[in-house]
matplotlib code that plots the C-alpha trace (Angstrom):
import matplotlib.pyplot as plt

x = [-19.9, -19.8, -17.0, -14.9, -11.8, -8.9, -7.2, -5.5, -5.8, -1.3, -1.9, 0.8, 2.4, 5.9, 7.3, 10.3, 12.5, 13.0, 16.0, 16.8, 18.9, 19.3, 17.4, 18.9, 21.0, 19.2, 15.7, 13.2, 9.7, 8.2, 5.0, 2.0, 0.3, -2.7, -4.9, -4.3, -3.0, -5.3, -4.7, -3.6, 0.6, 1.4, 5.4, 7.5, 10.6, 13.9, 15.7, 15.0, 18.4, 18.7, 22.3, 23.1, 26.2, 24.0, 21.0, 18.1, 17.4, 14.3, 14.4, 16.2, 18.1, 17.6, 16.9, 14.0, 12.8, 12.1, 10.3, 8.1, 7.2, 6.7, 4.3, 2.2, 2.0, -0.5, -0.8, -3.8, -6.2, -6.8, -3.2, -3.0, -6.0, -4.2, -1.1, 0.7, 4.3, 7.2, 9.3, 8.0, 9.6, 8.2, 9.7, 9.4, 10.6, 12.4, 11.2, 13.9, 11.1, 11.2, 7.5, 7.1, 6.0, 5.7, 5.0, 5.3, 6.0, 8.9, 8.5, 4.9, 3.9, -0.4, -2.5, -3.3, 0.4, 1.4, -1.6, -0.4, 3.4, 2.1, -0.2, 2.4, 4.7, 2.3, 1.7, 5.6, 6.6, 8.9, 12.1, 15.7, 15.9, 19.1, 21.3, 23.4, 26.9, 24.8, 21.5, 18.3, 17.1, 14.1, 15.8, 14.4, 14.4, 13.7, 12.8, 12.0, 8.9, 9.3, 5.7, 6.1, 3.9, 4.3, 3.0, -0.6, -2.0, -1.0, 1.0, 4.0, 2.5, 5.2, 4.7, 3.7, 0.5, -0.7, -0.3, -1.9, -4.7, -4.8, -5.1, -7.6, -10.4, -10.4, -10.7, -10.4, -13.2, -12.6, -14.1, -16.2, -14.1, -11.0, -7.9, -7.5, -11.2, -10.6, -7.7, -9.4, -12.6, -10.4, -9.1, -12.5, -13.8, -11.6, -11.6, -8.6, -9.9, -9.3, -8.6, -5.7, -4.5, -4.3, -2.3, -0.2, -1.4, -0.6, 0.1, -1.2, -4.3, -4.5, -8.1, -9.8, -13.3, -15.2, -16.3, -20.0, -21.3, -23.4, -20.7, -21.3, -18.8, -19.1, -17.2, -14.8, -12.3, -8.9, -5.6, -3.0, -4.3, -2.9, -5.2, -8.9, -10.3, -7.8, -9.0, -12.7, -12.2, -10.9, -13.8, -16.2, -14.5, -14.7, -18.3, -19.6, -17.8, -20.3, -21.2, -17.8, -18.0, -17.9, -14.6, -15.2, -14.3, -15.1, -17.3, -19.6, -19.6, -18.0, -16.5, -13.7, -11.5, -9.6, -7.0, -6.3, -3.8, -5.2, -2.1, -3.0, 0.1, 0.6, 3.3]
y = [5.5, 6.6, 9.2, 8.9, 10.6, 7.7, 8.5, 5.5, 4.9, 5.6, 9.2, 11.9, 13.9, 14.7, 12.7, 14.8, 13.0, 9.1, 6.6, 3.3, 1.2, -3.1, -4.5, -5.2, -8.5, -9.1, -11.5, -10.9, -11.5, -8.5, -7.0, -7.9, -5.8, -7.0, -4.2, -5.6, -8.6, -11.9, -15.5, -18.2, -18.4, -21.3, -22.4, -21.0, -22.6, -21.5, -18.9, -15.3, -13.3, -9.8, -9.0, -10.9, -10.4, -8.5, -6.8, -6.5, -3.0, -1.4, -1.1, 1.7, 2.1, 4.6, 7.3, 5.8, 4.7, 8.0, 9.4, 6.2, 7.2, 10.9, 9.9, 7.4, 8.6, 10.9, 12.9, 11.3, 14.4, 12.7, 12.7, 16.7, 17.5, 16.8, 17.9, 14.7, 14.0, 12.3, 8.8, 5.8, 2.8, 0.2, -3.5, -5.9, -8.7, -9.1, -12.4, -14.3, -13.9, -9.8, -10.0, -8.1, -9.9, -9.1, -5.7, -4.4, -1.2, -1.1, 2.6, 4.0, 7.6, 7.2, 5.0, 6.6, 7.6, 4.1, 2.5, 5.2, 3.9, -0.3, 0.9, 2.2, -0.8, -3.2, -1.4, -1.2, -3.7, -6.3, -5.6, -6.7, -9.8, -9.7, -12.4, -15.0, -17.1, -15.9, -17.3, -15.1, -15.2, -14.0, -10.9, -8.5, -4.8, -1.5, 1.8, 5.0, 7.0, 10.5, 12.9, 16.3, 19.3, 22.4, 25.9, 25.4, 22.2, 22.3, 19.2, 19.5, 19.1, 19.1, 16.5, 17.6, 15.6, 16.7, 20.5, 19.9, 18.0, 21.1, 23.6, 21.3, 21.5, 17.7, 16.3, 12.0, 9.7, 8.5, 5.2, 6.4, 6.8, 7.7, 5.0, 3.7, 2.8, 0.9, -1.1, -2.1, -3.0, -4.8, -6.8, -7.5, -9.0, -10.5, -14.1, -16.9, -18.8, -22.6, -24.0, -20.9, -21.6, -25.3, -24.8, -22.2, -19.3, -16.2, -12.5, -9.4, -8.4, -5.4, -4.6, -1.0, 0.2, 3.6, 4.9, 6.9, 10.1, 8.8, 6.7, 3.2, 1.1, -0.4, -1.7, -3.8, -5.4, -7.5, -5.6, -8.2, -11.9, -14.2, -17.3, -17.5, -18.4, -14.7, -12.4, -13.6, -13.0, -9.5, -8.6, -10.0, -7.9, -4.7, -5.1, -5.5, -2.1, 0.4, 3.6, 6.0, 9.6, 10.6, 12.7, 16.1, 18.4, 21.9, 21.0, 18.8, 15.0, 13.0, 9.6, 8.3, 5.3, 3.7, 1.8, -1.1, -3.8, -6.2, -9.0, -12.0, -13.5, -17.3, -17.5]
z = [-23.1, -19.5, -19.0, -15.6, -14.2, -14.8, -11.0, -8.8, -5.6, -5.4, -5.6, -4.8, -1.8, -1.1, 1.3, 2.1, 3.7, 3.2, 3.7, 3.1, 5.2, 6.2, 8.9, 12.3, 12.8, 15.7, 14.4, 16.3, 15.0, 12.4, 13.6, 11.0, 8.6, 10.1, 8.3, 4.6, 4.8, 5.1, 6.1, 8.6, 9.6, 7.4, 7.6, 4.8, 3.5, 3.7, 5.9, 6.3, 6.1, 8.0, 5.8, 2.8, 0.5, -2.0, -0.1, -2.2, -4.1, -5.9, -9.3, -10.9, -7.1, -4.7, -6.6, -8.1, -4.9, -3.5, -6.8, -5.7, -3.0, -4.0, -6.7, -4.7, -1.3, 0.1, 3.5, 5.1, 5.7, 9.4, 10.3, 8.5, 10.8, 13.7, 13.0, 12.9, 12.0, 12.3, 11.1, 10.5, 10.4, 8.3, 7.8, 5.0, 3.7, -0.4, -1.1, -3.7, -6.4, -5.6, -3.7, -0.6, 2.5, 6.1, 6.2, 9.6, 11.7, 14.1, 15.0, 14.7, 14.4, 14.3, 12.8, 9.9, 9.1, 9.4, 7.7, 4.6, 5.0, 5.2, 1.9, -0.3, 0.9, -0.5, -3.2, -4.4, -7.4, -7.0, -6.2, -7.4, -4.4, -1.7, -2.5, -0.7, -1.9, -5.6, -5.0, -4.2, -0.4, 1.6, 2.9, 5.8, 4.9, 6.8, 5.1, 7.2, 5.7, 7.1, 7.0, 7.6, 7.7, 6.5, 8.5, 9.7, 8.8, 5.8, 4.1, 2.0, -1.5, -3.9, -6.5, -9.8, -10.3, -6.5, -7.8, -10.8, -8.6, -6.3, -9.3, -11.0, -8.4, -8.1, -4.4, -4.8, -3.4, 0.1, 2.3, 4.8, 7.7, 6.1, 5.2, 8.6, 7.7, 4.7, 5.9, 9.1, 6.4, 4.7, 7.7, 9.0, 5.7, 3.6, 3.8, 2.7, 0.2, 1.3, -2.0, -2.3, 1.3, 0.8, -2.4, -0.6, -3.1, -2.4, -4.5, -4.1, -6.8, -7.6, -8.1, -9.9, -9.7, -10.5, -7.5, -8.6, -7.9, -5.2, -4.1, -5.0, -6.4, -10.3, -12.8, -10.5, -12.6, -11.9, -13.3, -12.0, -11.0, -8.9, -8.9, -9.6, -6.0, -4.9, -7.5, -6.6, -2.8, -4.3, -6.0, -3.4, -0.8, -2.8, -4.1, -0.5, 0.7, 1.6, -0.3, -0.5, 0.1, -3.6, -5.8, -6.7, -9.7, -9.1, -6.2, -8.5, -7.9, -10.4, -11.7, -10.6, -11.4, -8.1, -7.9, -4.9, -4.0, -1.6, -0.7, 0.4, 2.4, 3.9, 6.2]

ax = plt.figure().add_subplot(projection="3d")
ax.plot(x, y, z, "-o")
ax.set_aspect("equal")
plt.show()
């Protein structure tokens, strides 16, 4: 049996400094994640609240919102590079099933730091939905991501798993080009599957692979399904990505398992 390094895609940085707060009354249409997100504005049904009697929460509150996000974000090495920092604000909607939709960035910091904030969004699990006179509603949320460096181009790295990374010798696998690479791969190839967008399918699947030593992509497999004709487009999409640069253990090539959400929205 082939051996690999088990890492997902969500890896780890600390993200020191995140809030939550409700979206502003004023509606006003969401900028699309139009880097991960695939298909054709279809009508949805029923009202989108900014405030609702009970807004919607993620599970296990606050608290356990921000150990989210400081075990599955990462300082992209772009944005470290160039000593970028700062706030972003990134929008969503809580659909009344928990789903996020409509990822979007009101306040952007650089491409690569808000491609990193949209990524972890989609990523998130379902949340506890907002509700209205006791019934869930689509509710609009707003959560402030805040990257920050530390002296000379150095991120802030202290999540437990990143250190152990770090003192392990392993550098992860990367798409050629960086994240803001992969998202904009993603954008430019993933097709709506009619059958799904007739139906008025859509889910996010979360898809994992072993990225080789020389960089190509096996062993794709499904982890969460939505419908057949998604989970295909998926796995099409992934199989056709060109070579990665490799993951490293001690300097040597290796194995590694990667994890991806790819969300297919209607709206």
């Amino acid at each position: 049996m082939k051996k690999y390094i088990a890492i997902a895609m969500l890896m780890a940085i600390n993200i020191p400094a995140i809030s939550a707060q409700t979206a502003p009354k004023e509606s006003g249409k969401t900028p699309q994640d139009t880097t991960v997100y695939a298909g054709k504005p279809a009508s949805r049904s029923g009202k989108t609240f900014d405030v609702v009697e009970q807004m919607p929460s993620f599970p296990g509150g606050f608290k356990a919102l921000r150990e989210y996000l400081n075990n599955n974000m990462r300082y992209p090495d772009e944005a470290a590079a160039n000593k970028q920092q700062g706030r972003v604000l990134c929008t969503f909607t809580v659909e009344p099933d928990g789903s996020i939709n409509d990822i979007g960035i009101t306040k952007s910091v650089s491409p690569s730091l808000d491609a990193e904030a949209m990524r972890v969004v989609s990523a998130m699990p379902r949340w506890i939905p907002g509700k209205q006179a006791g019934k869930p509603v689509s509710t609009k949320y707003t959560l402030p991501i805040t990257f920050r460096l530390q002296g000379d181009n150095t991120a802030q790295k202290t999540a437990a798993n990143t250190s152990q990374q770090a003192k392990d010798g392993m550098v992860m696998p990367s798409f050629p080009g960086g994240l803001g690479a992969l998202l904009q791969y993603l954008k430019n190839n993933i097709k709506y599957p009619k059958i799904a967008e007739k139906q008025g399918i859509q889910g996010r699947v979360v898809c994992a692979f072993v990225v080789e030593r020389d960089g190509s992509i096996t062993d794709i497999e499904v982890k969460k399904s939505v419908s057949p004709e998604l989970d295909k487009e998926a796995v099409r999409v992934i199989k056709a990505m060109p070579r990665w640069i490799p993951g490293k253990k001690d300097g040597v090539p290796t194995r590694v398992r990667y994890s991806m959400p790819i969300t297919f929205n209607l709206k």
